[in-house]
N, C-alpha and C positions, 0 to 999 in steps of 0.2 A: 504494500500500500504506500503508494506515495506520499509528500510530509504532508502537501493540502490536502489528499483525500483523509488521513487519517486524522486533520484538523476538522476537519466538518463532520466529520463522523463522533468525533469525541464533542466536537460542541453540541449538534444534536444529543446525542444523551444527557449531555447537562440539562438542555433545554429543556427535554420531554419527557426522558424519565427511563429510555431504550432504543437501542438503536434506529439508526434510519429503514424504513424499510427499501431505498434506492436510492441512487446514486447519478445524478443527469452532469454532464459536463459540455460544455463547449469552447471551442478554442479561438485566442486571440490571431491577429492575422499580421504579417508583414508583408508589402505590395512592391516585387523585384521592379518592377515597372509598369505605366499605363495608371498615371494619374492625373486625374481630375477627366479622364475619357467615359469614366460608367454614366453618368448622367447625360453625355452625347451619344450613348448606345455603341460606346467604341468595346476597346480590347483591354483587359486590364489583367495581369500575371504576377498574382499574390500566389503565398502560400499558407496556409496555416503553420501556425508554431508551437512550439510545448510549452506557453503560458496560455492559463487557460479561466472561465468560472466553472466554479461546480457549486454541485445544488443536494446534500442529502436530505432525503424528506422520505413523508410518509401520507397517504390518503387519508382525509376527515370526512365523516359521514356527510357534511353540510357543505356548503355554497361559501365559504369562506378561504382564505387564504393569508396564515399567520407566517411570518417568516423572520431569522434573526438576522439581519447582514453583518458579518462579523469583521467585515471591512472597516462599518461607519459605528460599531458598536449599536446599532441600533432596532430595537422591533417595533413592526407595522403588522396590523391586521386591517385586511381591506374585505368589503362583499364585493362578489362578484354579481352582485345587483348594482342595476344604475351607477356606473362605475363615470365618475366625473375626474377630470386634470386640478390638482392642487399647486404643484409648482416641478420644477424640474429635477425634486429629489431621484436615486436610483428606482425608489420603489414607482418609481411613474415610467419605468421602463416594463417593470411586470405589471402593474394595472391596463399599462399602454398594448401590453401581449395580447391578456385577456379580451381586451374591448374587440380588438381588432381580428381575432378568432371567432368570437361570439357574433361579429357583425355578418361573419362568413358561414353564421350559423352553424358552428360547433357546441356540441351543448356542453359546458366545463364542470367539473367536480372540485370542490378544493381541496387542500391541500396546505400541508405545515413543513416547516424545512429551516436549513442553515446555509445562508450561501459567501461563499468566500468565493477571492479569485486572488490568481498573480499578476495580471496584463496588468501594466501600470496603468492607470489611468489619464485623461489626455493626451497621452502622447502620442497619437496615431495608431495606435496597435489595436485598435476594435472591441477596447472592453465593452463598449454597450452592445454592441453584435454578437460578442460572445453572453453577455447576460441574456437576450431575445431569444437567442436558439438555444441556451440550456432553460431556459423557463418553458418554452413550448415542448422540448422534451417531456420538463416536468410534467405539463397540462394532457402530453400526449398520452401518458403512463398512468396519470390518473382517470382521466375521460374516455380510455380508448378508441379515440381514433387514431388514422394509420399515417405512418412518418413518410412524409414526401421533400427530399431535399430541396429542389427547386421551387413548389408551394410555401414551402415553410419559408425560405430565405424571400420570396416577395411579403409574405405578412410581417417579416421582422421589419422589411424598410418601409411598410405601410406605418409600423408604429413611430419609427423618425419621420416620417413624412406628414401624418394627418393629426399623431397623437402630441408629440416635441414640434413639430412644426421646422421640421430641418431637411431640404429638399434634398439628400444621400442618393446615391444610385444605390446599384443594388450588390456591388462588390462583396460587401464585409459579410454584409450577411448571407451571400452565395459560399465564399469560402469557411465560412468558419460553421456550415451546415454541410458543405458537402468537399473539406478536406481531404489531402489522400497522404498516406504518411511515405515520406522520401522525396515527393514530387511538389512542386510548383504547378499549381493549374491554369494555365489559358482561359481566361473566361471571358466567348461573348454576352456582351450585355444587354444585345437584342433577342438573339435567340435563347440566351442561356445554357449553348453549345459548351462542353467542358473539353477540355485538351492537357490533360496531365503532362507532364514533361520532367525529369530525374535530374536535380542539380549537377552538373559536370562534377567527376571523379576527381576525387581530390583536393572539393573547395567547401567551405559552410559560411553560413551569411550570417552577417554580424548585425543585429541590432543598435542601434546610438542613438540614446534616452539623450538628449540634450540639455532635460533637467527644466527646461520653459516648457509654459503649458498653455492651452489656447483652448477657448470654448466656440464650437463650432456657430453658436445661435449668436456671438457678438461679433465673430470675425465678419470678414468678406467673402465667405462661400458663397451665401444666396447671388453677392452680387456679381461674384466670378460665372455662376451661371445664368444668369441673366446675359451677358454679354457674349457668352457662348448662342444663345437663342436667339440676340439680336443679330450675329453674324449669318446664323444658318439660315435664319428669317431673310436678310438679304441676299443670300446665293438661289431662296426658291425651295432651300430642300428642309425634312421635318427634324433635322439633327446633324453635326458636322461629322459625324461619321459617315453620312454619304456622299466626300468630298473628297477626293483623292490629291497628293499630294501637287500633285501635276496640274490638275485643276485648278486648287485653289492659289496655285503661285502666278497662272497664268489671270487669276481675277483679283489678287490680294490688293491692288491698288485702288479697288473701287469701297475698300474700308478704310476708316479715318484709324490715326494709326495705333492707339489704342486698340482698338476691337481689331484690326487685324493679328498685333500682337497677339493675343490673348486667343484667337483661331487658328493662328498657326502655330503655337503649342499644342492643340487639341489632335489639330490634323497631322503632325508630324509625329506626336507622340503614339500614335495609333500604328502609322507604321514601325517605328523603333519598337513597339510590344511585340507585333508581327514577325520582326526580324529576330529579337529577343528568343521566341518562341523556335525559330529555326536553330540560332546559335546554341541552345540546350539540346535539342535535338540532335544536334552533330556534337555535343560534348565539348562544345568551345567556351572556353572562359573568358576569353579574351577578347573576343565581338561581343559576349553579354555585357563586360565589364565598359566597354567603352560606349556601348549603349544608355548604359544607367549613368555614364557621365555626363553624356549628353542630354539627357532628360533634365537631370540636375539644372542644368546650364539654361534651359529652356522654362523651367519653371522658376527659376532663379529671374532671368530676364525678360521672358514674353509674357507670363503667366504672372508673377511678380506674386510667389507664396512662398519665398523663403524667407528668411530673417536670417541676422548677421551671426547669431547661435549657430544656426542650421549651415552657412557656409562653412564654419567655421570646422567643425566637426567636417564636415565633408571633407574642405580642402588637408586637416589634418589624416583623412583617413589614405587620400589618393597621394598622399606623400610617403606612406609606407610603403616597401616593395612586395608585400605579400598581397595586396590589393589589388584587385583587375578592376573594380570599379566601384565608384557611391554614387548615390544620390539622396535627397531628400524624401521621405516616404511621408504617405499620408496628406491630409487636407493643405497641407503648413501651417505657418505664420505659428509655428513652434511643434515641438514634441520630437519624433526623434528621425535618423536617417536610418540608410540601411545600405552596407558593403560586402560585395563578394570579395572571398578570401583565401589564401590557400592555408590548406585544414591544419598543416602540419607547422604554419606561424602563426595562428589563432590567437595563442599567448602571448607571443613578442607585441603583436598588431594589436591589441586589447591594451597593454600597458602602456606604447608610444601613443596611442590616440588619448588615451586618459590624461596621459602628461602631458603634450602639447595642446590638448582641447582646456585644460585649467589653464596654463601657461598665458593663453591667447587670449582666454574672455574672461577668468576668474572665476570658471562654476565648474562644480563637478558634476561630469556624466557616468552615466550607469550604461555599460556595455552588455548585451546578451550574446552569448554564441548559440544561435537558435537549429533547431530541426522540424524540419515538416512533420505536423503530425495529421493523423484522422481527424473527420469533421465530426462534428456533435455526435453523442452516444449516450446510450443509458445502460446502467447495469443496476442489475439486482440482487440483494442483501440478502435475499433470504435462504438461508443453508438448503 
């Protein structure tokens, strides 16, 4: 038993008096390339990683739902009647599950439990994604109905969409439901097409907590895609992912330069996923690697979601030789990046980025050496 599963398992007994009767997990996510493209219907090539939420509980005869989050130190009981938004605490991510299930006409049972997790939080890595898809686990376990990856991951972004009010494509919660452990998956965002693909031999990708943190509802998401829509609005077509690179260089002058910038990030970024996807394919680290630099570079200057944190960590990482490539992961305007590496300087590359990342800006970052794991799962306790 892992330290967090047999942390929420012994918290549950505290709580209730015996163990959990199961166990729901889901895992946090880091995205090698193809950001800010899910909301244009492009390409995005995350993976799941071994930080994850879990959920030990157990089914209540009633329509309720008590739970401890041992993160915030805090317990919430909520009905699963007339379920209304109080504010954007985590528990408005499970009430936000429930609503958006039941509108789908599931009928829910509730349920009591302890939920911990390790994805840090803000920092890109999809802790709320991973809370959505271990709760619908949970509702799944209790209610019996039947687990559908692709279904489940649009209800999780319906709840950031209608319930938080945060336009998210549909990434986090595609990956962190339907994971494949080793692999990196391809994910179209219109079709919901998956393309597994096995990180090149001999390399593991480094997480870079940069230690700033961003809340997506006060940033400039919404308005990063707003200008994504006012471009594709101007070409004629329903998303810049119907825009090919060739095309849109031959039109780019009839956007003001702003909204051009800002579209040809989207539209170039689509292809470096595409290509990305090829260079793991043939086991090349070195076109993935210089890939994810240029991503870096494009969201750094076209897209304009890095911050001087997030170069900074970067440029520290592509200054080490065990490194084929960084870039910035996630929404930006803070939280962390992400570097391929070769597996057997991990350590060296982990401690020169730590020292020259303080050196440079005066904060300390938290490095992960991550692995692909499985998407959401549930297990059960009972002998």
């Amino acid at each position: 038993m892992t330290d967090l599963r047999l942390t929420v398992h012994r918290a549950f007994e505290q709580h209730f008096g015996e163990p959990p009767a199961f166990i729901a997990r889901a895992p946090g996510r880091v995205n090698l390339i193809g950001e800010h493209t899910d909301y244009n219907d492009g390409f995005v090539f995350p993976m799941a990683i071994d930080r994850e939420t879990l959920i030990a509980f157990r089914p209540r005869p009633d329509r309720t739902v008590s739970v401890h989050l041992l993160d915030f130190d805090q317990h919430v009981t909520f009905s699963l009647e007339n379920l209304t938004r109080v504010d954007s605490s985590p528990v408005e991510y499970l009430k936000g599950v429930a609503a958006v299930l039941q509108s789908e006409d599931y009928t829910l049972s509730g349920w009591e439990g302890v939920i911990a997790g390790n994805v840090p939080i803000g920092a890109g890595l999809s802790s709320s994604a991973s809370l959505e898809m271990a709760a619908i686990r949970a509702f799944e376990q209790v209610s019996g109905f039947i687990w559908d990856a692709p279904r489940m991951a649009k209800l999780g972004q319906r709840v950031e969409n209608e319930w938080l009010g945060l336009k998210t494509g549909i990434m986090d919660q595609m990956i962190s439901a339907a994971g494949q452990t080793g692999h990196a998956v391809l994910i179209d965002c219109r079709t919901l097409d998956l393309k597994p693909a096995p990180l090149p031999q001999g390399t593991v990708v480094v997480v870079m907590d940069t230690s700033t943190r961003r809340g997506l509802v006060h940033s400039k998401y919404n308005e990063r895609r707003q200008q994504c829509e006012a471009a594709a609005a101007h070409f004629g077509i329903a998303v810049l992912r119907d825009i090919s690179v060739e095309a849109f260089d031959a039109r780019a002058h009839e956007l003001d330069d702003l909204t051009r910038r800002r579209a040809r990030h989207v539209v170039t970024e689509n292809a470096r996923t595409l290509a990305a996807y090829d260079a793991m394919q043939q086991g090349d680290p070195r076109i993935l690697g210089a890939l994810m630099d240029a991503s870096h570079e494009s969201l750094r200057d076209d897209f304009e979601v890095s911050t001087d944190a997030l170069n900074a960590i970067v440029t520290a990482a592509q200054r080490h030789p065990a490194c084929y490539g960084a870039r910035m992961t996630g929404a930006g305007f803070g939280g962390c990046a992400v570097a391929l590496v070769m597996a057997n300087q991990a350590e060296s590359f982990v401690q020169f980025v730590t020292g020259t990342y303080q050196h440079t800006t005066g904060l300390q970052a938290a490095l992960y050496v991550c692995h692909a794991s499985e998407g959401a799962s549930l297990s059960s306790l009972f002998a």
